[in-house]
Structure formats: C-alpha cells, structure tokens
C-alpha positions in Angstrom: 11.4 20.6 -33.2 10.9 23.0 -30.4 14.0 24.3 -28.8 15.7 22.3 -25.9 14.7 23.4 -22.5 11.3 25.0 -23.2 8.5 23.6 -21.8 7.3 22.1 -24.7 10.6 20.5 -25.7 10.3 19.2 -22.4 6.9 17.6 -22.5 8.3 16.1 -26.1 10.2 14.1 -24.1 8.4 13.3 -21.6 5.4 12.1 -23.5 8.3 10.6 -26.4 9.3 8.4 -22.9 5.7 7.6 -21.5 4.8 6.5 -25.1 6.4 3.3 -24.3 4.2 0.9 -21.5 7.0 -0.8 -20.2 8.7 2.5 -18.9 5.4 3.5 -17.6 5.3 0.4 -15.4 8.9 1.2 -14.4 7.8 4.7 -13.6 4.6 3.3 -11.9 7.1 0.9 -9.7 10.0 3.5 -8.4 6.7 5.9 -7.5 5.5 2.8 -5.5 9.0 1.3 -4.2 11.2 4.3 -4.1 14.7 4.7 -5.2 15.7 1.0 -6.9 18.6 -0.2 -8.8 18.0 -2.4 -12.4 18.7 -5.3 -10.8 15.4 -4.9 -8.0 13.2 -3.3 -11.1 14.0 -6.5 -13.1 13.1 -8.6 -10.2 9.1 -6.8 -10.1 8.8 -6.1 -13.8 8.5 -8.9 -16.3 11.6 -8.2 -18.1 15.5 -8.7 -18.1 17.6 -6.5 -16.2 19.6 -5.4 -19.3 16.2 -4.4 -20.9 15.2 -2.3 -17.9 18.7 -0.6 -17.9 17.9 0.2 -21.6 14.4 1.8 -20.4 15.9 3.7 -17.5 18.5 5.5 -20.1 15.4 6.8 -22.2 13.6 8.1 -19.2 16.9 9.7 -17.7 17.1 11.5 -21.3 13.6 13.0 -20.6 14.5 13.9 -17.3 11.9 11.9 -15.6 14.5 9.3 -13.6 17.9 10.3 -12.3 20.5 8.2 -10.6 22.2 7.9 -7.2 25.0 6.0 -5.6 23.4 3.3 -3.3 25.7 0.4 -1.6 28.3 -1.6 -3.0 28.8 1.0 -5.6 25.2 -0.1 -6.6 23.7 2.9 -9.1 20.2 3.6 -7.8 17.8 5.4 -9.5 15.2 7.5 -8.4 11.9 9.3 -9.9 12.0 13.0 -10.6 8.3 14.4 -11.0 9.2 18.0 -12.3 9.0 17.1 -16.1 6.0 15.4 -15.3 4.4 18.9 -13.9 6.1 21.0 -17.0 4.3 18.4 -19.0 1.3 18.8 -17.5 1.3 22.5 -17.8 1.8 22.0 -21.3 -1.2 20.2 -21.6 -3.5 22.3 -19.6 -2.2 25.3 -21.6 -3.5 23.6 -24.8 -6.7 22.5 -23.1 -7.1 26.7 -22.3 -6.7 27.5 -26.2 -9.4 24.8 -27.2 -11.8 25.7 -24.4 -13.1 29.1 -25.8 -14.1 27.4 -29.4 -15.3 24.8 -28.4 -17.5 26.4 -26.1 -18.6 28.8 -28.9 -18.8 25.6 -31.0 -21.5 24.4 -28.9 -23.2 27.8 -28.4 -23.5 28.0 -31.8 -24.8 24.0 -32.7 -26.9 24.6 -29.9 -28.5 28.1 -31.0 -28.6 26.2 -34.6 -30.8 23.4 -32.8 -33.2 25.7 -31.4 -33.8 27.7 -34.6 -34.8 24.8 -36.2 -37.2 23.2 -34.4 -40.5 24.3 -34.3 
C-alpha cells in the first residue's frame, strides 16, 4: 500500500471510489446540479437516501466530495475535482513509462515484418 498522501495513494482512492457505478452517477449528478444534500441526490438517483449517504461517505474518504452547511442545518455536499487531476496525473505518468516500449515494440515487429517478406 502506497503511503498516505502521495499521489498514488491518492489515485488508490480515487479509482477504489469510482470503481463503484452508483457513486459515479452521484459524482456525474453534483458536476451537473451543483452543491446537493442526500435528500435532493436520492430524489434524481434511483436509490434510497440512506444508500446515497452511504456513497457520499466513501467518496468524502477519497477526497473527491466534501460537505458544507446549507439551510435548516441541511449538510450539503459538494464536488472537489483535485483528486480527480492527481489521479489523472497518475495515469498519464504510467502512460509515459509504457510509451517508449511499446513504441520500440512496434519498431521492432514492424522491422521483423519487413525482413520477412520477400
């Protein structure tokens, strides 16, 4: 397990969260409706208001939803995008590392190709 607070501890989480489709369509709602409380996500998502509470904890744990006070002492919660770019990072850094042999990969199948035909 990576250490906590790297990036890649952080993209752990992130993709540990997004692994799950329901949170994605939660996710997918408060980047399309704004800052929402449980009880407005249960009303657009097909699922119980207790259940989406249960979601929102796991995607506060990886950072990717925090909370805010809204009226009546409502809890609102709100999308935060910044694991979402150290994940992404992540990902493009391990993209880099593949790109140079798999490029020589080809080179060589391709060189391989043309030695063998006549």
């Amino acid at each position: 397990m990576p250490p906590e607070g790297t990036d890649e501890s952080v993209a752990e989480a992130v993709f540990a969260a997004l692994a799950d489709p329901t949170r994605r369509v939660i996710l997918a709602d408060l980047a399309a409706h704004g800052p929402s409380t449980a009880t407005d996500l249960a009303g657009r998502v097909p699922i119980s208001r207790q259940a989406v509470t249960k979601h929102l904890d796991r995607l506060a744990e990886a950072g990717l939803v925090t909370t805010e006070p809204g009226e009546r002492r409502r809890i609102r919660h709100r999308l935060r995008s910044a694991p979402m770019r150290t994940a992404q990072r992540y990902l493009a850094a391990l993209a880099r590392d593949w790109d140079g042999p798999l490029a020589a990969l080809s080179d060589h199948l391709d060189q391989q190709t043309q030695e063998t035909q006549p």
